[in-house]
N, C-alpha and C positions, 0 to 999 in steps of 0.2 A: 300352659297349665290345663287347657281343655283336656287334655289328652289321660288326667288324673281324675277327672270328676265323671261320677257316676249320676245318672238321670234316673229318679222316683216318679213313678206315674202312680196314681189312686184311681182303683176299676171302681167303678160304681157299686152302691147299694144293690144286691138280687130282687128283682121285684117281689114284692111281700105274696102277690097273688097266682105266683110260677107253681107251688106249692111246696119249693124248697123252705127249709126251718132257716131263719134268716137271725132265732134268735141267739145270742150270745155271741155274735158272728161281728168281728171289726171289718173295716176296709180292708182290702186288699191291694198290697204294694208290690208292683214289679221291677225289676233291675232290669234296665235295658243296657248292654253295652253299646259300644260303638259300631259292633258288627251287626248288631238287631236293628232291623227296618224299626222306624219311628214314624207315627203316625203324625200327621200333619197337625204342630199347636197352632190353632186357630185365634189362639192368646200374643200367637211372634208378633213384633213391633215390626210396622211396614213403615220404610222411611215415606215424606208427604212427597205427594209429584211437584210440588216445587221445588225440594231438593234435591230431588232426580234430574228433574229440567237443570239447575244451576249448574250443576256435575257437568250435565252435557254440552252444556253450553260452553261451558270453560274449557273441557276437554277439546269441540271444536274449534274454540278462539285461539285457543296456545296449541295444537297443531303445527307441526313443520311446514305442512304444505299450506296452511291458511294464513301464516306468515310469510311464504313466501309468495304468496298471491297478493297479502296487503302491500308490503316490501312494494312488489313490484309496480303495484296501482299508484302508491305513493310517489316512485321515482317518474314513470311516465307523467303523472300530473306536475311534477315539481320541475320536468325536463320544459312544459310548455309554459312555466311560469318565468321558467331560468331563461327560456330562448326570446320570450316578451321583455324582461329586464335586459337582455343583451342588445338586443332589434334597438331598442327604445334608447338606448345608452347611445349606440351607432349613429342613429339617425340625430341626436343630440349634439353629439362630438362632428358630425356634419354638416351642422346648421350653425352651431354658435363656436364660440371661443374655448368653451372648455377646457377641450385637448392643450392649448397652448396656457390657460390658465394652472391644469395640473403639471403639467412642465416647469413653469416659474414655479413654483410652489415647493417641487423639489427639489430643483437645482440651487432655491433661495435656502431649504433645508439641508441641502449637502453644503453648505457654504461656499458653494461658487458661481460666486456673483458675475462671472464673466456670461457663463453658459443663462444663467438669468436673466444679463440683461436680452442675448441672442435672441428667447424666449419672449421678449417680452414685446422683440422688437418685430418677429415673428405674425404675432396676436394681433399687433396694429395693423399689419398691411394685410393680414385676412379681414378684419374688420372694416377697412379702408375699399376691398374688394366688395366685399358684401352689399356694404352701402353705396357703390355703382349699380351692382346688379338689382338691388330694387329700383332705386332712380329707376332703370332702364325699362323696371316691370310697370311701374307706374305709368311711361310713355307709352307703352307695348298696345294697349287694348287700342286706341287711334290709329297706329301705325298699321297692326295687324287688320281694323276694318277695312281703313281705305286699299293695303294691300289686297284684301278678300274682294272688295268691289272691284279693282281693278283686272284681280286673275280670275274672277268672274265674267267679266263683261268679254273679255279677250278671248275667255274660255267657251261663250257664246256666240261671239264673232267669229270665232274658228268654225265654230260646228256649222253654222250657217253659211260660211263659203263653201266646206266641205259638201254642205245637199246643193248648194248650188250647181256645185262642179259636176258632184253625180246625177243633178235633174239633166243639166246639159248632155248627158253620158248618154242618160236612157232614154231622153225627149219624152221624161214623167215628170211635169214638175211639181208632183205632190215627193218627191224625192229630195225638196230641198230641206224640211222639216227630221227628213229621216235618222239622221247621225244624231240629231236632237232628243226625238223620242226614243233611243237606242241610250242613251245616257240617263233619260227620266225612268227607261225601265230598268234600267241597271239600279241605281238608286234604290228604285223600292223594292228588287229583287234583297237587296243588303238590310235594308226595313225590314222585310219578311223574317229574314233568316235573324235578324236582333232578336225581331218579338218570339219568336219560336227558341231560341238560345236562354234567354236574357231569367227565363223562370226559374229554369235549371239551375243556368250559372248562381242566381243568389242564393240556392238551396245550398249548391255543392261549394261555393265562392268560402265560407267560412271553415268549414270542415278541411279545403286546403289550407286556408293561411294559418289554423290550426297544425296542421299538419306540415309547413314553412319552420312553426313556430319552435316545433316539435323535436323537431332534425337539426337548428341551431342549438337548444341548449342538451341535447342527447352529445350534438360534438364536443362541444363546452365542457359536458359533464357538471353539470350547473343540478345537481341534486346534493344531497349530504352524504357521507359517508354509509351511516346506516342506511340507505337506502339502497345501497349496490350489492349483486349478486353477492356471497360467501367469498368467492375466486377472486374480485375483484373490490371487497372491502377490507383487505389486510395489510395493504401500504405497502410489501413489500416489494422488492425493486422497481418503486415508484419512478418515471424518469425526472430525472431532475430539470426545473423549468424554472425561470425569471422568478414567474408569480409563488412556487414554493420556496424559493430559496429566500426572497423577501418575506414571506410570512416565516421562517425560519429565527429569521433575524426580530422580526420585529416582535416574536414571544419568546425572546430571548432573557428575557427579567433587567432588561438594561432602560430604566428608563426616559436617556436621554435619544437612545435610538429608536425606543418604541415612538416616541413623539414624533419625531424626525419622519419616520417613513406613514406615519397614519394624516400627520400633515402636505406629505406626498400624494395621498393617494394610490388613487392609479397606476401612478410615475413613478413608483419607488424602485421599479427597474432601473431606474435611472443610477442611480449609484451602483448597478452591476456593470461588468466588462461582459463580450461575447463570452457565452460557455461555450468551452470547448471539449469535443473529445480528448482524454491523454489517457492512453492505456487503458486498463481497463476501470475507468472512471472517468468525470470530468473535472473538470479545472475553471474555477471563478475566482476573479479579482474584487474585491469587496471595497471600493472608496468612503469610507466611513463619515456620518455627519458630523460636523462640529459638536466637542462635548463630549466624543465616542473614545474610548482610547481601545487601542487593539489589544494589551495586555486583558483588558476587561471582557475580550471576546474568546480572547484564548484562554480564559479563565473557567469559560461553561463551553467547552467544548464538546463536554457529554451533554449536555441539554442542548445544546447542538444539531449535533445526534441523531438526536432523537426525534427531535422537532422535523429532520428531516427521514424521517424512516430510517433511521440507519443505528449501527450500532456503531460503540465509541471508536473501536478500532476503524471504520472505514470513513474515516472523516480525521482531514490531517491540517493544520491553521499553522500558516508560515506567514512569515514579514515581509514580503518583496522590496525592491529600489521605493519605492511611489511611496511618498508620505501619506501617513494616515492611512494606508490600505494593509488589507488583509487579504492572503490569499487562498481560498479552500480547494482542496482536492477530495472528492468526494469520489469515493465507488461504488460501482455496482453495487446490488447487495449479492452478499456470499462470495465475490470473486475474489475478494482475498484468503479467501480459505481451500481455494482450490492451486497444486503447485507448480510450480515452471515446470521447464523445460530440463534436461538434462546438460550438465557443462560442456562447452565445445570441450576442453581436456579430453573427455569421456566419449565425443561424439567423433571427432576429426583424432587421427590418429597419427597423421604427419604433421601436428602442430608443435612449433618450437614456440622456444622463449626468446625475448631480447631486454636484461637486464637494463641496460641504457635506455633504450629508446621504446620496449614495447610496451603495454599495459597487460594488467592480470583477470581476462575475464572471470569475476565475480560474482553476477546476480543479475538480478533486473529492477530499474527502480519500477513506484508507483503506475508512471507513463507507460509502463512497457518497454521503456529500452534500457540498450545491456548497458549493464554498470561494470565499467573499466577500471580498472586502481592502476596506477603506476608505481611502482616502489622504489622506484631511483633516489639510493641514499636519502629516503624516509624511516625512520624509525619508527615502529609500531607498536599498538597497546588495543589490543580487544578484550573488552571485558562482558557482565552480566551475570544472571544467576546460574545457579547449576545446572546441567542438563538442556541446555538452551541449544547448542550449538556452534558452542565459542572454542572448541578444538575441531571441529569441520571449516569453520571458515577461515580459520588460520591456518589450517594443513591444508587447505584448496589453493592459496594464494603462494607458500613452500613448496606445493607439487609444480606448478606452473614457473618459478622461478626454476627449479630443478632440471627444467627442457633448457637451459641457459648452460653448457657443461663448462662456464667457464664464473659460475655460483658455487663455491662452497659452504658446507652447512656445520656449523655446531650446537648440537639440539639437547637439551636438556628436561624429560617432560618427568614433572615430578609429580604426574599420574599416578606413570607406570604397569596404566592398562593395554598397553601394546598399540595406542593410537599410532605413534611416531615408527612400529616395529620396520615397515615399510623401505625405511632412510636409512637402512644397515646396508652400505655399501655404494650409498649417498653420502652422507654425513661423515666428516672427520673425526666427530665425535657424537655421541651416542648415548644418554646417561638416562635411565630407566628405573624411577621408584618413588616412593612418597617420604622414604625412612630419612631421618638427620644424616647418614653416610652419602646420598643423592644430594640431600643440599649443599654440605661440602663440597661436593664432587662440580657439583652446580657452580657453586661460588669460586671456584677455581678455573673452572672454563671461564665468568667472565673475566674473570680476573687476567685467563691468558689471549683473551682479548683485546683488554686494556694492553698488556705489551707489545702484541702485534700491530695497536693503533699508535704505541708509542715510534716500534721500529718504522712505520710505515714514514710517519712524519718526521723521524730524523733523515730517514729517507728523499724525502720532499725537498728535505731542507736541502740536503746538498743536492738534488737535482729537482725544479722544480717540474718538469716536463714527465716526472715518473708516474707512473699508472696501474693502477693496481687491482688486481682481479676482487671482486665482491666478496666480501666474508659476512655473512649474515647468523647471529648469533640467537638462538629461540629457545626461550624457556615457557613451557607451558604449565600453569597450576602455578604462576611466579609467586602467590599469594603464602604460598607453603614455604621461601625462603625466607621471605617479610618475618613468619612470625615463628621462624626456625629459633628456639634458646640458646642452642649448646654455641661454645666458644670455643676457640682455638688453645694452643699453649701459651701465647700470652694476654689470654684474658679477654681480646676483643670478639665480637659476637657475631655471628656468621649472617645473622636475622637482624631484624629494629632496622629503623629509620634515622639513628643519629651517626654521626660522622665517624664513631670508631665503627659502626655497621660493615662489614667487608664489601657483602653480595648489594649493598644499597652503594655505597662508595664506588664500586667498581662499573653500574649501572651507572649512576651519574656519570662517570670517567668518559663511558661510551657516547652517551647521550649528548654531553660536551662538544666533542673534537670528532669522535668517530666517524661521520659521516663525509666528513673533508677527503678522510681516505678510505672511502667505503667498507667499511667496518659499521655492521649496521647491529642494531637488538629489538628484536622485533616479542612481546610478554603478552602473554594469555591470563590472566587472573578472572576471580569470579566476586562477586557480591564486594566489592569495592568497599572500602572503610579509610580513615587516615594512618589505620594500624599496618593493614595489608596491602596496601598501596598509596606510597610516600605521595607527598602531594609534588614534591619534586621530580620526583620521576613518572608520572602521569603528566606533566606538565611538560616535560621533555621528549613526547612520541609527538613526531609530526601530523602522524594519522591514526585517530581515535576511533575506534568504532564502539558501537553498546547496543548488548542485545537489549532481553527485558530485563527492568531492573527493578529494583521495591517502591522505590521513595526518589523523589524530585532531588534532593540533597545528592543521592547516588548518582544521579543523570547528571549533575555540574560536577563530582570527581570525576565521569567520566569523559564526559564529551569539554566540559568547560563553563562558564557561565555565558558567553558570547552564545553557544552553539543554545541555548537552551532558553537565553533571552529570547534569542529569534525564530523559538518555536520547535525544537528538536524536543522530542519526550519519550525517550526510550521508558521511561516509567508508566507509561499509558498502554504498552504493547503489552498480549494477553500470555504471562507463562506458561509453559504448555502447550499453543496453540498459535504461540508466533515466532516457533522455535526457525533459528537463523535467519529473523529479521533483524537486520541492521540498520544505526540511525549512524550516520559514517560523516566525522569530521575531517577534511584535508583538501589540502590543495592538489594533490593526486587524484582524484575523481573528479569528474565536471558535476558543477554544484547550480541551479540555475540562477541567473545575475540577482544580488540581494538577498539571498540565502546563505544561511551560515554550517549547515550541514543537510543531508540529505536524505532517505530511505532506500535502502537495497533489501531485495529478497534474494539472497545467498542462494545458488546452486549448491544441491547436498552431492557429493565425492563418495559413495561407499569405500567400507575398507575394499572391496575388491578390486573393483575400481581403482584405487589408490593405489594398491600392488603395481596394477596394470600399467599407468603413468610411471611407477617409480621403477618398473620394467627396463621402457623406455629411455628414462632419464640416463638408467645405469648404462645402457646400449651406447650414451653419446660418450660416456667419459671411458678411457685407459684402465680404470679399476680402484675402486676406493677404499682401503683401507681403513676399517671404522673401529674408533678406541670405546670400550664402555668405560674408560675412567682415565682422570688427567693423572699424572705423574707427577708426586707429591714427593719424593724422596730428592735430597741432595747428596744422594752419594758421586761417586765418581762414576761416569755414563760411558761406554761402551759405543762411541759414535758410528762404528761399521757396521752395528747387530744393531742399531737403531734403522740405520740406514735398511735394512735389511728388511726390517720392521715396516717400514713404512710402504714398501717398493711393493708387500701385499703379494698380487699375483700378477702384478702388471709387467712386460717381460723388458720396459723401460719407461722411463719416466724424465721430462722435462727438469734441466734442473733447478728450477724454479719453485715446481710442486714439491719438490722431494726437500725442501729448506720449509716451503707452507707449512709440509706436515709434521717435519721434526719438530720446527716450532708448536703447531699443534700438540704433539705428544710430551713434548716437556718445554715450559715456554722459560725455563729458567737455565736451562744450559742449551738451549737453541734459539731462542728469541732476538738475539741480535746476531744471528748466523748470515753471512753473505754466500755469496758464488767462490766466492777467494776461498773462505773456510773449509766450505766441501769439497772445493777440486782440491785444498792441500791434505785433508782426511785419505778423499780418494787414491789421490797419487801416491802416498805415501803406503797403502792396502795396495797398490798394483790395479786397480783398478777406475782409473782416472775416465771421467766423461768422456765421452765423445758427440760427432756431428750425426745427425742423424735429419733427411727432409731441413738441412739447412738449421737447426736449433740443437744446443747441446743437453747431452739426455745422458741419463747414469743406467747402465744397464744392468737390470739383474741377475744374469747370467755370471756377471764380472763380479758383483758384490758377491755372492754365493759363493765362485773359487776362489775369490780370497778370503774368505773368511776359512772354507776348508783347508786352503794352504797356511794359513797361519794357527788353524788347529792343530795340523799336522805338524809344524814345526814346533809347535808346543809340547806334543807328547814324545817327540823326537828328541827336545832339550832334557825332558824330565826323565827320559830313561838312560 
């Protein structure tokens, strides 16, 4: 508002005796703006010099750099304070029992009385020591006299044979004294040099053990917090030590264990195991005091945490074998937000698979080492929220089975964003969409799953020694079948959880029996419910994995309540920011002893990437014929133009495969097809198997002209 107001000045009365006429004359008022010079008001308010001085003074006190000057004056004084409290503690713990007193104290705290009595037993035979060694000082000043008089006299009696010897030498026998007065003036040469030394030294003597003092608690760090540089007062990747991991604990809000380790002391190390490096963090075992329960520590995991500079994610509380113990894996800070490595898949380029016996490299846990899955006739179920990552590390674990060319796939992703587009000429089947036609289409593959598990084990039945190549059956987005409406024509409902459910029914079916004869169903769902994911059939996947999820409730449909008791909390992982982290239940990955599941950081697969592997995979197999839809019709089937159908572009096929995939393509007029049926189809077409590398194969060459000679005798009839 200055900037609106105009300045009145009043010029003086003219003086009456100028000889101007002054009368009738008022004052005279000028308008100054702000561009018009102003003369100096002599009337302006001067603030007083002591509130000038205050200004200044404040101004110097709250300075950056007069803070960092005080800062630092404070810490150096408090380092000689800290390093006198330490010396003085030393020299304490070295003279008396202490040490062994805080020992019992804690070990009487952690409630094991064993290691207490050890402690205790300890303290006595130092005490028992001690009190020889004085006995011994108290005898000492006697011993040591008559010793001094004796190495005295001796030390006398020497020097004087010594001048003897050299009087006789020189025939001086003022030489006998000589070696004598050659030791008296040594002496007081040593005298001299004291009293010349000894003024200085008391000058300077202090200023060093100051300086002694100075250098122990500067190691120590025996200052406060606020008192260390900016750099070096923000806690951040603090390393983790005894003494912070117990003050962790003991301002934990617990307090039976606050009591426990402040009654410890010192010693409350004592209930830690060796830290150890694992990966990129370390690893402690926590044996908790009587009173403590570990549910109660894994309860403020976040105050944790924090206690320990860390944020919630990098701090992980599991149950080991060892009662009463807790085990923390704490990390770096930030190192988990920085990502692996890329997948051998991706890196090794002659890498196969082996369905039986190999494992599926996956990730890395916490420690740094790789996380292996094995899939051998396990069933799987990964779930979590959306956008996490839970169609990469299901298609990473499919790509890697896929180097196996003797793995076939039926995929069902009821995405339909082209994750799976990859596995067209992989996949026997191939079903692509989010729409109710997809989930039929879906429910029907497993469905012709279930009959392939049925032929498999009638199979079995009559030979037990039979073996059968792996059929692994993947529906990703399975959460979309769950809660699919539409029904069939009589009425039962393709979606739901109850037992006229088809696509739940037929999941069970698999879940069941399937595995016996490798027939596996391995489902991707996202944000878990009892709607979208039956609790039977999450209960039925061998190997559970979860990304991030919302709520504790979600983390026991997912992993289990076993896995979750014992410390798995995929609901604690940051969405967004912990994308394809897995908290992975099974007996397929190595889990460490007393652990009920474990963390892996999933290797991310680009789609290119994926291409790339499914390149490969297609390299090892004869050529795959891939259905985008099961064969739902009962009419009368055409066995030669199926046959036909199948054979793709392979210029022969095992006749084994060529029955897989009829069955595949219609599991209802092929699903109990043998070798007998095809060769009598074939024979019958002119085109009957043959031997090929020792194995009989259906050729497509043969299929093809028979089919054309039986065309042509058809248009041959009708004319």
């Amino acid at each position: 508002m200055s900037g609106n107001v105009v300045h009145l000045y009043k010029t003086p009365d003219p003086d009456p005796d100028s000889g101007g006429s002054g009368a009738g004359q008022g004052p005279t008022l000028t308008i100054v703006t702000d561009d018009t010079p102003t003369p100096t008001d002599p009337t302006a308010p001067v603030l007083p010099l002591w509130v000038r001085s205050s200004r200044a003074i404040r101004r110097a006190v709250t300075h950056e750099q007069t803070r960092t000057a005080a800062r630092a004056m404070v810490r150096h004084s408090l380092y000689v304070v800290g390093g006198t409290r330490i010396v003085a503690r030393r020299a304490w713990d070295g003279r008396t029992a202490a040490r062994y007193e805080r020992m019992l104290r804690a070990a009487e705290a952690a409630g094991n009385m064993e290691a207490a009595a050890e402690w205790e037993e300890r303290g006595q035979r130092f005490r028992e020591a001690r009190h020889r060694r004085r006995m011994d000082l108290l005898r000492s000043p006697q011993t040591a006299a008559k010793g001094a008089a004796i190495g005295a006299g001796m030390g006398i009696g020497g020097l004087v044979l010594l001048g003897i010897a050299m009087a006789v030498a020189t025939k001086h026998p003022a030489d006998v004294v000589t070696p004598l007065m050659a030791v008296i003036e040594f002496i007081n040469l040593m005298i001299t040099i004291v009293r010349v030394v000894w003024g200085p030294a008391l000058t300077i003597g202090p200023f060093l053990a100051l300086l002694a003092l100075w250098s122990v608690g500067a190691h120590q760090k025996a200052a406060p917090q606020w008192t260390l540089p900016a750099g070096a007062r923000t806690g951040g990747g603090e390393p983790i030590t005894p003494s912070i991991v117990v003050k962790a604990l003991r301002d934990l809000g617990i307090p039976a264990l606050r009591k426990a380790i402040t009654e410890m002391g010192d010693a409350g190390a004592a209930m830690l195991s060796p830290i150890v490096i694992a990966g990129c963090g370390v690893e402690v075992d926590v044996t908790l005091p009587s009173g403590v329960s570990t549910v109660e520590v894994q309860a403020r995991r976040r105050k944790l945490a924090e206690n320990l500079s860390r944020h919630e994610h990098e701090v992980f509380i599991t149950i080991p074998e060892a009662a009463r113990t807790v085990r923390l894996w704490i990390a770096d800070s930030g190192a988990l937000d920085e990502p692996i490595g890329p997948s051998p898949l991706v890196t090794d380029e002659t890498l196969t698979a082996d369905y039986k016996k190999g494992r599926a490299p996956w990730g890395q846990d916490l420690r740094g080492d790789a996380a292996v899955l094995s899939l051998y006739q396990r069933h799987l179920l990964i779930t979590g929220l959306s956008n996490q990552g839970k169609t990469a590390a299901l298609r990473a674990l499919a790509l890697w089975a896929a180097l196996d060319k003797t793995v076939e796939f039926r995929i069902a992703d009821l995405k339909g964003a082209g994750d799976w587009a990859m596995f067209e000429g992989l996949a026997t089947v191939l079903i692509q969409g989010p729409a109710d036609e997809q989930v039929i289409q879906a429910t029907e593959m497993v469905e012709g799953l279930v009959e392939e598990m049925n032929r498999r084990m009638e199979a079995r039945r009559r030979d037990p020694g039979t073996v059968f190549v792996p059929l692994i059956g993947i529906v990703d987005e399975a959460q979309v079948a769950f809660m699919c409406p539409v029904k069939d024509e009589d009425g039962r409902p393709y979606g739901g959880s109850k037992a006229t459910s088809r696509y739940f029914m037929a999941v069970r079916k698999v879940h069941n029996q399937g595995r016996a004869v490798d027939v596996l169903m391995w489902e991707g769902t996202q944000d878990p419910t009892d709607q979208n994911l039956p609790k039977l059939v999450r209960e039925g996947a061998h190997t559970r994995a979860s990304l991030a999820l919302g709520t504790e409730s979600q983390a026991r449909m997912a992993l289990g309540d076993k896995a979750v008791d014992g410390g798995a909390a995929p609901h604690l992982l940051r969405q967004g920011l912990d994308k394809g982290t897995l908290v992975v239940a099974s007996d397929g990955i190595e889990i460490p002893a007393g652990q009920a599941s474990i963390t892996v950081r999933t290797h991310y697969i680009g789609d290119d990437d994926a291409r790339a592997i499914a390149d490969r995979a297609r390299a090892l197999r004869d050529g795959v014929t891939t259905l985008h839809a099961t064969a739902r019709d009962t009419a009368e089937r055409d066995p030669l133009t199926d046959i036909a159908t199948v054979l793709g572009d392979a210029p022969r096929l095992r006749t084994q495969e060529v029955i897989k995939r009829l069955s595949a393509l219609n599991p209802e007029a092929y699903g109990d097809w043998s070798p007998v049926d095809l060769t009598r189809v074939l024979e019958a077409a002119g085109a009957e198997p043959y031997k090929s590398d020792g194995r009989m194969v259906v050729g497509r060459d043969r299929v093809l002209r028979a089919l054309a000679d039986r065309d042509a005798d058809g248009s041959a009839s009708a004319s």
